[in-house]
C-alpha positions, 0 to 999 in steps of 0.5 A: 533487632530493632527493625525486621524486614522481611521479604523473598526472592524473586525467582519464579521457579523456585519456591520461597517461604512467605514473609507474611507467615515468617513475620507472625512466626517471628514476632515470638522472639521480636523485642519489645519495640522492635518493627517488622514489615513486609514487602514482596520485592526484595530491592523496596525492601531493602532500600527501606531498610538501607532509608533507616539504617544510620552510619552507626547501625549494622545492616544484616541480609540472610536467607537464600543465597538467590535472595542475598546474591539479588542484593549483592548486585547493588554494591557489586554487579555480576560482571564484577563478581564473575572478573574478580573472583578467586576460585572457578577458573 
């Protein structure tokens, strides 16, 4: 990847890595040229992701699916979730 970014959800109940330490663990494997950054709240994180991602670039979210379903929410609220869903009836 050319740009890392790392963060964590923000559920106070639930324990998360710190993306400080995943970033040094990271750099291991970082090609060269490639930058990484930090930031605590998973929304400025990934809007600094979304600032520098061109429409040919891929943007990929992993971690948690506490940290990934927070996310979701900007493309697809929980309301709408909950109304097209195919399983859980």
């Amino acid at each position: 990847a050319d740009r890392v970014f790392f963060t964590r959800f923000e559920i106070v109940h639930r324990k998360a890595a710190n993306p400080f330490d995943l970033m040094r663990m990271a750099r291991a494997y970082q090609k060269r040229g490639a930058t990484c950054e930090v930031h605590l709240d998973p929304h400025r994180a990934l809007e600094r992701a979304m600032h520098q991602t061109k429409k040919t670039d891929a943007l990929l979210i992993t971690g948690s699916f506490f940290l990934a379903g927070a996310l979701r929410e900007r493309w697809y609220p929980e309301a709408w979730v909950m109304k097209h869903r195919k399983s859980f009836p």
